[in-house]
C-alpha positions as CSV (number, residue, x, y, z in Angstrom):
1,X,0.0,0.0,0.0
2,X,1.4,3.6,-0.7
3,X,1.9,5.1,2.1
4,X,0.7,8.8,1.5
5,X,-2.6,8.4,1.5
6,X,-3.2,11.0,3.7
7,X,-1.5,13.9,1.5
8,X,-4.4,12.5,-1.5
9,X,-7.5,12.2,1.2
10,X,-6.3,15.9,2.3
11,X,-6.9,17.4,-1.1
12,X,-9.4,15.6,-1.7
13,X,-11.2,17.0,1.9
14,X,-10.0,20.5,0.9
15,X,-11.9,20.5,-2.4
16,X,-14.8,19.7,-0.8
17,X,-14.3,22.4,2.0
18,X,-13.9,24.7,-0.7
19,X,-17.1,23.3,-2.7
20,X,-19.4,23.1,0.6
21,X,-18.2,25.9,2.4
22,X,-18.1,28.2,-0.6
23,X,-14.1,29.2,1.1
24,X,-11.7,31.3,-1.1
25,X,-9.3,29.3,-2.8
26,X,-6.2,31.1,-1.0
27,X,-7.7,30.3,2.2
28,X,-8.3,26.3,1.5
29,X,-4.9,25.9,-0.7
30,X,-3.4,27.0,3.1
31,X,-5.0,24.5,5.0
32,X,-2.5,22.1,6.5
33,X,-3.9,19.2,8.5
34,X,-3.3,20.8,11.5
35,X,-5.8,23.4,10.4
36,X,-8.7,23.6,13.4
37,X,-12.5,23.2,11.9
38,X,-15.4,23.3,13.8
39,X,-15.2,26.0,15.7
40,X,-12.5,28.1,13.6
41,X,-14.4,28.1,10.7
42,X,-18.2,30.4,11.2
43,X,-18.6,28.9,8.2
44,X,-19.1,25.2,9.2
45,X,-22.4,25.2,11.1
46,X,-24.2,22.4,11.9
47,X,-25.9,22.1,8.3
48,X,-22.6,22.7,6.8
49,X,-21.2,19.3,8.5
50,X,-24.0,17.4,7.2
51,X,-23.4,19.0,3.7
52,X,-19.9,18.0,4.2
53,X,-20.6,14.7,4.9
54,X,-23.0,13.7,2.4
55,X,-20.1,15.6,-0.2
56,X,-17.5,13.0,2.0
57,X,-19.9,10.0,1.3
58,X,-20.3,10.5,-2.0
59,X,-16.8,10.9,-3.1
60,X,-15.1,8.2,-0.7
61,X,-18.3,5.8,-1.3
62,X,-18.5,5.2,2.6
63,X,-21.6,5.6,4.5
64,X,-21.3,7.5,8.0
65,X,-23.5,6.4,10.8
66,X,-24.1,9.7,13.3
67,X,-22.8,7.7,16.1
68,X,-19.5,7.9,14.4
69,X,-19.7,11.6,14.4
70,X,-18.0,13.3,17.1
71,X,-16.4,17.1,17.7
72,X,-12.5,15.3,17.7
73,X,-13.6,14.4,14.1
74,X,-14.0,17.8,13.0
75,X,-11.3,18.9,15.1
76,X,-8.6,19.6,12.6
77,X,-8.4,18.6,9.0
78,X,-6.1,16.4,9.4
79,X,-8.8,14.4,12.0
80,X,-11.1,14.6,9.3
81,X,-9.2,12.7,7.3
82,X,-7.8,9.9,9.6
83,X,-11.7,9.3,10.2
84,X,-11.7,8.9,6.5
85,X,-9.0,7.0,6.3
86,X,-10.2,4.7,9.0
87,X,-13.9,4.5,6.7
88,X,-12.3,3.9,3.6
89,X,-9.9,0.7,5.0
C-alpha cells in the first residue's frame, strides 16, 4: 500500500471544504492538517457538516453512521481525514 494516503484524502477533503463551504481558494490551498475546523471556521455550522458529509460520502463511497460523528472528528483537518481514512480501510 502507498503510504501517502493521507496527502491524497487531504486534497481531496480540501476541495470539498472549498465546494461546501463556498471558502476562497487562497484560504483552503493553506490549510494544513493541523488546520482547526469546527469551531474556527463560522462557516461550518451544523448544516454545513451534514453537507460535508453527504459531499465525504459521495466521493469516498463510505456511508457515516451519526454515532461515528464526534467534535474530535472535525477537530482539525487532518482528523477529518484519519476518520476517512479509518472509513475507507
Amino acid at each position: 500500500m502507498n503510504h501517502k494516503p493521507e496527502s491524497s484524502v487531504l486534497e481531496t477533503l480540501k476541495l470539498l471544504l472549498a465546494e461546501v463551504l463556498s471558502l476562497p481558494e487562497e484560504q483552503v490551498s493553506a490549510m494544513q492538517s493541523d488546520t482547526p475546523l469546527f469551531g474556527a471556521l463560522p462557516e461550518l455550522d451544523s448544516m454545513a457538516v451534514v453537507a460535508l458529509l453527504t459531499a465525504i460520502e459521495h466521493q469516498f463511497g463510505i456511508t457515516v453512521d451519526d454515532a461515528e460523528i464526534t467534535a474530535e472528528t472535525f477537530e482539525t483537518l487532518g482528523s477529518l481525514a484519519k476518520f476517512i481514512e479509518t472509513q475507507t480501510a
